[in-house]
C-alpha positions as CSV (number, residue, x, y, z in Angstrom):
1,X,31.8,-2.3,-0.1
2,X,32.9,-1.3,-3.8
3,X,32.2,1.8,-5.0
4,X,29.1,1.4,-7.7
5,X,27.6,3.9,-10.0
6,X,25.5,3.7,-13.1
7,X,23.5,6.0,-15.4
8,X,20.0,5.2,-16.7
9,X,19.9,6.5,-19.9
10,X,17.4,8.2,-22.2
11,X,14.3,7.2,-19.9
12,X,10.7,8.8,-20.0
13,X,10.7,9.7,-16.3
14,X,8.1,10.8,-14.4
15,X,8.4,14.2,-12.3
16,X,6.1,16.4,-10.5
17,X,5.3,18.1,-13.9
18,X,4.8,15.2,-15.9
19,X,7.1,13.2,-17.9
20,X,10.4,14.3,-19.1
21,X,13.0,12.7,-21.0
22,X,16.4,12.0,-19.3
23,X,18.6,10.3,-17.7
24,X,19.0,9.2,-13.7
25,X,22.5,8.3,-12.1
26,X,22.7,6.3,-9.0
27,X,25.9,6.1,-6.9
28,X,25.9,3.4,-4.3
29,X,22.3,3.2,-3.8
30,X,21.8,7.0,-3.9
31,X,19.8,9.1,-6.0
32,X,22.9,11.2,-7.5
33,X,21.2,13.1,-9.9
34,X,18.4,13.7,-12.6
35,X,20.3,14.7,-16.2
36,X,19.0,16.1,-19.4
37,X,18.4,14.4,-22.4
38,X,21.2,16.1,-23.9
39,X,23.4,15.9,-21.1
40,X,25.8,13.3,-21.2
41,X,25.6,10.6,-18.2
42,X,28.3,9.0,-16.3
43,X,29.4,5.6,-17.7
44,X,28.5,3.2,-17.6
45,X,24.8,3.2,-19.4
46,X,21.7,0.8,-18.8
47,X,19.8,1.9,-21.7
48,X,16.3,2.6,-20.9
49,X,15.1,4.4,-23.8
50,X,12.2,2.2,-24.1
51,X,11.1,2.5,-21.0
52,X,9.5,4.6,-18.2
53,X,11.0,4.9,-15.0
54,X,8.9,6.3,-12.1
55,X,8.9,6.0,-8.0
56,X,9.4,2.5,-6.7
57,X,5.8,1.6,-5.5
58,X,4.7,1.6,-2.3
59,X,1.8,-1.2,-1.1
60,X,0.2,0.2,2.1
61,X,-2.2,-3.0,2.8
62,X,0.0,-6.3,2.1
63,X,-1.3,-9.0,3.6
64,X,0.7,-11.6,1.7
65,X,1.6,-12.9,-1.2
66,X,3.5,-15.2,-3.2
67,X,1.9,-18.2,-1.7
68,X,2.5,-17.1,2.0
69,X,0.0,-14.8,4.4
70,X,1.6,-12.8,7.2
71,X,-1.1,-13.7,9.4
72,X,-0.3,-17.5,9.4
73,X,3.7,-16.9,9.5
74,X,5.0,-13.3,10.7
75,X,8.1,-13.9,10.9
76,X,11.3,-12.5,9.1
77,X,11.4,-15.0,6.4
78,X,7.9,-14.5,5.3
79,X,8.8,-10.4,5.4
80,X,12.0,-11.4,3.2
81,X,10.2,-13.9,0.6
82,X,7.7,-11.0,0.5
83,X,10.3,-8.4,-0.2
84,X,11.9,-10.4,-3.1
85,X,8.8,-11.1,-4.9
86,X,8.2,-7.3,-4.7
87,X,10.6,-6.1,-6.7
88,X,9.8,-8.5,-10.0
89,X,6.5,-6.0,-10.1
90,X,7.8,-2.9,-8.9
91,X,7.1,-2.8,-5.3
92,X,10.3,-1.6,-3.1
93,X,8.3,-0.7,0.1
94,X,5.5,-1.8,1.8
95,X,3.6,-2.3,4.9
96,X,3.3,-6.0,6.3
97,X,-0.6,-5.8,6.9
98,X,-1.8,-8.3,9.9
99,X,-5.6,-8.1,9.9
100,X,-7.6,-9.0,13.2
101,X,-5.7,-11.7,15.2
102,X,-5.1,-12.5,18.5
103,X,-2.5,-10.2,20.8
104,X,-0.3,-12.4,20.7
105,X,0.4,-12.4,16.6
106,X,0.2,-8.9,17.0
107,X,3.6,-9.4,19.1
108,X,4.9,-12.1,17.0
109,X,4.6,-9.4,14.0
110,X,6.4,-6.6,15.6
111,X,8.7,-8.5,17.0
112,X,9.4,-9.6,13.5
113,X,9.6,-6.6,11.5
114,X,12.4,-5.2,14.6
115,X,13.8,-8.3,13.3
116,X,14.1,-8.0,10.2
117,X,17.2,-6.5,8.3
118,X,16.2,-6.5,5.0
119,X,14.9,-3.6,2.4
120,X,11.5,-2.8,1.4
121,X,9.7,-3.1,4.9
122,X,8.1,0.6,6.0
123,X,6.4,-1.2,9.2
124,X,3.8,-2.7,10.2
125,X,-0.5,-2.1,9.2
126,X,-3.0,-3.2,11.4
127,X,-6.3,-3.7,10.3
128,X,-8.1,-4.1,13.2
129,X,-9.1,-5.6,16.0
130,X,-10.6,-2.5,16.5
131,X,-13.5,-2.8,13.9
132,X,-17.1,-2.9,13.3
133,X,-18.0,-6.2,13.8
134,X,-21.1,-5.3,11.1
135,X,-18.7,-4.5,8.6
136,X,-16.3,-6.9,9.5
137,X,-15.7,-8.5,5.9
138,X,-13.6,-11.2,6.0
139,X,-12.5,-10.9,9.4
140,X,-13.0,-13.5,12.1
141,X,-15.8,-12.1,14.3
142,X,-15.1,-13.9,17.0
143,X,-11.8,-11.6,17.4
144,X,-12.8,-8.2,16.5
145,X,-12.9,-6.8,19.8
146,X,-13.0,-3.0,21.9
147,X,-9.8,-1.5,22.9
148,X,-7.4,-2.9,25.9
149,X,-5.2,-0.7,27.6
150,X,-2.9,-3.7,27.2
151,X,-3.2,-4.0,23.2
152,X,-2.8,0.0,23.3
153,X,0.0,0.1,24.8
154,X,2.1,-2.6,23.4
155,X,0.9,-0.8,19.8
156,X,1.9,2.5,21.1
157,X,5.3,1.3,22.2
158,X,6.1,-0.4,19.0
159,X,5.3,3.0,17.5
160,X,9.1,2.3,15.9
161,X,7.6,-0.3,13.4
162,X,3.4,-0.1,13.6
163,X,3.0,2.9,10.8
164,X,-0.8,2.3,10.3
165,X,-3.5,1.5,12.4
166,X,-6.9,0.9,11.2
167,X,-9.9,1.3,12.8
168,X,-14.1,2.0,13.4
169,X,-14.2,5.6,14.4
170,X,-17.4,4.8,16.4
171,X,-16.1,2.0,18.3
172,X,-13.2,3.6,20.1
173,X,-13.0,6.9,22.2
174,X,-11.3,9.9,20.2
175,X,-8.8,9.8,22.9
176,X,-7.7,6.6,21.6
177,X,-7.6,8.3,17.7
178,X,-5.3,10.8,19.6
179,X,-2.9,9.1,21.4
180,X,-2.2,6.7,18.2
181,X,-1.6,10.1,16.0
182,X,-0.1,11.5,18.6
183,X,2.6,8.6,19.2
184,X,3.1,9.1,15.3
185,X,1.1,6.5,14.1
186,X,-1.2,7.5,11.2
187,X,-5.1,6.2,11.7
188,X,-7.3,5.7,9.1
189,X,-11.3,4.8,9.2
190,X,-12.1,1.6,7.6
191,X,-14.5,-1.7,8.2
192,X,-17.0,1.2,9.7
193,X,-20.3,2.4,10.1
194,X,-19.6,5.7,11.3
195,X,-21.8,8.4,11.2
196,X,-20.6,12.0,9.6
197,X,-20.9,13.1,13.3
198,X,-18.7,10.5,14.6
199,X,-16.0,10.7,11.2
200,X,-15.3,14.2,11.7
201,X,-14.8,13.4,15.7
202,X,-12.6,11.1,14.8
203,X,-10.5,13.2,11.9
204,X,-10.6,16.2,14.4
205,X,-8.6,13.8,16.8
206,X,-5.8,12.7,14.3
207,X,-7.6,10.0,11.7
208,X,-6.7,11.0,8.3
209,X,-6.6,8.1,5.9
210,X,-9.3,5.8,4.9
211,X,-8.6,1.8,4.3
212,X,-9.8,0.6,0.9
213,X,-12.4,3.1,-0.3
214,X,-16.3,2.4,-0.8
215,X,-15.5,-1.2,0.8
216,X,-16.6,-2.3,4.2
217,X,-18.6,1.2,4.6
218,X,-21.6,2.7,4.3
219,X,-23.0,3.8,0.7
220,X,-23.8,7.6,0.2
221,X,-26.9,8.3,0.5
222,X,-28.6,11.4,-0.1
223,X,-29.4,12.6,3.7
224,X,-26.6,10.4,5.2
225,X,-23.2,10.8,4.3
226,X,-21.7,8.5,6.9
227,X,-17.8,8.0,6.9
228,X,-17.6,7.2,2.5
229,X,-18.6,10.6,1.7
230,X,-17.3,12.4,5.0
231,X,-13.4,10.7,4.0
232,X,-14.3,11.9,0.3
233,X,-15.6,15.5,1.4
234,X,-12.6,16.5,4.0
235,X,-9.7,14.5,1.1
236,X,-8.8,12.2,3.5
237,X,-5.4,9.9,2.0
238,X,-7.4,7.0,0.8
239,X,-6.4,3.6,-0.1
240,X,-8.2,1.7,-3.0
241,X,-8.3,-2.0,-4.1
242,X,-7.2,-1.0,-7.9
243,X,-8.6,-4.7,-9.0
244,X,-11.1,-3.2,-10.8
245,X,-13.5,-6.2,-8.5
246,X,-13.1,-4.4,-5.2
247,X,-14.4,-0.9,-7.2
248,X,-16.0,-0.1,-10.3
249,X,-14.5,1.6,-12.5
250,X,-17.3,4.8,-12.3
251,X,-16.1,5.1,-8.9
252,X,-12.8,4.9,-9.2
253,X,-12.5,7.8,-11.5
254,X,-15.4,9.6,-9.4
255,X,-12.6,9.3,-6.4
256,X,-9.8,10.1,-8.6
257,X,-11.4,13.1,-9.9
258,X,-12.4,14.4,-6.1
259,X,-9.3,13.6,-4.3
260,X,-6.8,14.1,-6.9
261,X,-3.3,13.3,-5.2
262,X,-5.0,12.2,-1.7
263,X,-5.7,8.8,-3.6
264,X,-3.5,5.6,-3.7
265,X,-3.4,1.9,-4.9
266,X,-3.3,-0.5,-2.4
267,X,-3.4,-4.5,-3.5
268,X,-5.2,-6.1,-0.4
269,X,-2.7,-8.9,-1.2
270,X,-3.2,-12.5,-0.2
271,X,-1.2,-15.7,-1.0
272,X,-2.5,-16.1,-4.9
273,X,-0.5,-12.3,-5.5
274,X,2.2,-13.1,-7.6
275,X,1.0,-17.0,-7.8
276,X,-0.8,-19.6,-8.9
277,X,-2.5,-20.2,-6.0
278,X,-6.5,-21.4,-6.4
279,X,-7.7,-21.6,-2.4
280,X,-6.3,-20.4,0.6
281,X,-7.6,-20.1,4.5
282,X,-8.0,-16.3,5.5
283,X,-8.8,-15.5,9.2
284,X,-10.2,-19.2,9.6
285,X,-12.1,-19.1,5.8
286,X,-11.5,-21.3,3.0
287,X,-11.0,-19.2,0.2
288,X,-11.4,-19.7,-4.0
289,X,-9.6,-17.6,-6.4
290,X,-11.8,-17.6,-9.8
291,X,-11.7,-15.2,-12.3
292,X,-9.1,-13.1,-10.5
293,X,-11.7,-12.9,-7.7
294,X,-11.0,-14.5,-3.9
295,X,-14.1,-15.2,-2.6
296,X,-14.9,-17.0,0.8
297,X,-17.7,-19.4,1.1
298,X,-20.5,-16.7,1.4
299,X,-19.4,-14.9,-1.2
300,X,-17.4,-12.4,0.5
301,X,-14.6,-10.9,-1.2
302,X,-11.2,-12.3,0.7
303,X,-8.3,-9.9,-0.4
304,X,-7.3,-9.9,-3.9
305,X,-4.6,-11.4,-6.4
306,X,-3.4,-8.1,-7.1
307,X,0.2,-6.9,-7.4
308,X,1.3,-3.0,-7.9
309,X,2.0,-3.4,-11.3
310,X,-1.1,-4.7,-12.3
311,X,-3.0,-2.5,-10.3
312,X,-1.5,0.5,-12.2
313,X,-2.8,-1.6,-15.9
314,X,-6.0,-1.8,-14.6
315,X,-5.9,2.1,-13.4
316,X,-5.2,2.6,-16.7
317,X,-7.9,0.4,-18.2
318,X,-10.1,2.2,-16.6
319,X,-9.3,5.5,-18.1
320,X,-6.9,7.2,-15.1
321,X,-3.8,8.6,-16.9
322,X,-0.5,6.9,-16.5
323,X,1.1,10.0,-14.7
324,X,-1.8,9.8,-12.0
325,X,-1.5,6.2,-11.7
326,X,2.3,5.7,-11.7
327,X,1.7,8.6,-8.6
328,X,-1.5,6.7,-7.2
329,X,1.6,3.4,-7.0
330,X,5.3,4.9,-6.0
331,X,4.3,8.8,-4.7
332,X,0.8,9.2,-2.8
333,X,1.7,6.2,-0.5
334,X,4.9,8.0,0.8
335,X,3.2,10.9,1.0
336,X,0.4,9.6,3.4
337,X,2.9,8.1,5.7
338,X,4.6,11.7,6.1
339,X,7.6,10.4,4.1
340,X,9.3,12.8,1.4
341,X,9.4,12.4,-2.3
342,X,11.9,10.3,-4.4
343,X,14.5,12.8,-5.4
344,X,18.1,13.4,-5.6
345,X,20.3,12.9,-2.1
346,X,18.0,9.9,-1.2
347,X,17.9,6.3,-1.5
348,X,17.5,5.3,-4.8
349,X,13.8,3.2,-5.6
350,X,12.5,3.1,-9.1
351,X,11.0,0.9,-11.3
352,X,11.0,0.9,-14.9
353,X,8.3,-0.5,-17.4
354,X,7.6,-1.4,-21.1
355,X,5.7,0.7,-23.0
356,X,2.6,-2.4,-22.3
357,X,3.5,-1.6,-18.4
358,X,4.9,-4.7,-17.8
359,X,7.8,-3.8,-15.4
360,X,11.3,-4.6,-16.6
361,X,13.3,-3.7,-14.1
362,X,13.5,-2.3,-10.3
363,X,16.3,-0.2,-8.4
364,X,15.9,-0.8,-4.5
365,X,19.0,0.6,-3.1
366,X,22.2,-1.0,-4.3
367,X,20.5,-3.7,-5.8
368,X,19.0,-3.6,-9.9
369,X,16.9,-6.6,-10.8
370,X,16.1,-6.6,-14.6
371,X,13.0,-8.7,-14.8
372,X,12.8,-11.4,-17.5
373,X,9.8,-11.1,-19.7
């Protein structure tokens, strides 16, 4: 393969301290080097002096998007079409999220993401079937079920591409919690009604995430804490629908102010992400998007339309800085899978927006897609 290398010039970037003006050059995929504004870059240029270049993001909880749902087709091409509408907002990694389903799509997943050869893919999330059927959200009942040794154990030994498993910490054993952590799988709390008794059981034995924060849990209340204020208490890594429909906004800065860098965006993504897509079935429900809201018959909230890059707008709109946010999107996510940092020496993922946030282009690798707008 040719040699390629390329200097993005005269960027805002972000950095650990903030935002710094500069200049980034990538060499065959690679991270070569950050420069000084008043260093001169290795030709040749891609000016980016309009715009601000930060991590690539990093979705946690996709379910789908762009029309398709990974439930209904895990396969590679689904994992591939999901890739490539990723990168036109920003997103060069995330986790293929399969919700509750039967064992055998939880085979037919894995089997597809050791399939799969293309970028972007961390692994696998699965939400569920370990849940609480009483806080089951849009999940099919019907399949939210205890733990088999069976499930287990095909899960643990596909510990190569399952990265996230989530679960009710009150209805598995903490030995369970432990061998999942202990396999290298990270576990995080979510569709629960777990006591504080039972959260910190569960955190002592390896769960330290929490799936989409203040939804499909217990409110705070003032003599019960239960697992929302337990997760918020001990700074669990927390994922949050950024829709601004998922969470108010009060709450959202209330967790952004007590967790700081332990909080990240996820998009909950469904088939209308990225499209113009007005129903859809989700775990054997019909549901409506209206007014940016996907909404099963009963009125339960069915994923969202979100993408990354909008999910970073709205953080905005709501009054969370655009350092904190860009982190929330491309550097918190990494960090709560255990993996390092963006920096020099590694492979190069960036996106770069407009000064209204709309992105304008992505680096994923080798590969730099300028975005039309």
């Amino acid at each position: 393969m040719a040699h390629c290398k390329y200097s993005l010039t005269g960027a805002r970037i972000l950095t650990r301290q903030g935002f710094t003006c500069g200049h980034l050059v990538i060499a065959d995929g690679v991270l070569e080097a950050w420069l000084p504004y008043n260093q001169s870059p290795p030709r040749p240029w891609v000016d980016c002096s309009e715009l601000t270049i930060a991590p690539g993001f990093v979705d946690l909880q996709q379910n789908g998007g762009y029309g398709l749902l990974f439930n209904d087709t895990p396969d590679v091409q689904t994992l591939e079409k999901l890739n490539e509408g990723n990168l036109h907002h920003g997103t060069t990694g995330f986790l293929a999220t399969l919700i509750t389903d039967e064992d055998a799509k939880v085979g037919a997943a894995i089997d597809a993401a050791r399939r799969y050869q293309g970028q972007g893919l961390i692994g696998l999330h699965l939400e569920g079937p370990w849940l609480n059927p009483n806080r089951g959200g849009i999940h099919d009942s019907d399949l939210i079920r205890p733990v088999s040794n069976d499930l287990l154990n095909t899960i643990i030994e596909a510990k190569d591409v399952v990265k996230l498993v989530t679960l009710a910490p009150e209805v598995v054993d903490e030995e369970v919690i432990r061998t999942l952590a202990n396999a290298g799988i990270k576990v995080s709390g979510g569709h629960t009604l777990a006591s504080e008794a039972q959260s910190l059981g569960a955190i002592g034995a390896g769960m330290d995430m929490a799936t989409h924060l203040f939804n499909a849990m217990p409110p705070i209340s003032a003599r019960s804490p239960g697992f929302t204020a337990t997760a918020l208490d001990r700074q669990l890594y927390c994922g949050l629908v950024g829709d601004g429909i998922h969470v108010s906004s009060a709450n959202v800065r209330l967790a952004h102010r007590l967790l700081a860098d332990k909080l990240f965006l996820v998009t909950d993504a469904t088939p209308a992400s990225g499209a113009d897509v007005r129903e859809f079935e989700f775990a054997g429900k019909s549901i409506s998007v209206e007014n940016d809201r996907c909404l099963g018959p009963d009125g339960t909230i069915g994923g969202s339309n979100l993408t990354m890059d909008k999910g970073v707008q709205r953080l905005v709109a709501m009054d969370i800085p655009l350092a904190d946010a860009l982190a929330m999107a491309g550097v918190t996510p990494r960090l709560a899978l255990g993996l390092p940092r963006i920096q020099p020496g590694m492979k190069a993922e960036l996106v770069g927006l407009c000064p209204g946030l709309e992105v304008r282009g992505t680096v994923q690798g080798r590969q730099l897609l300028e975005v039309a707008r």
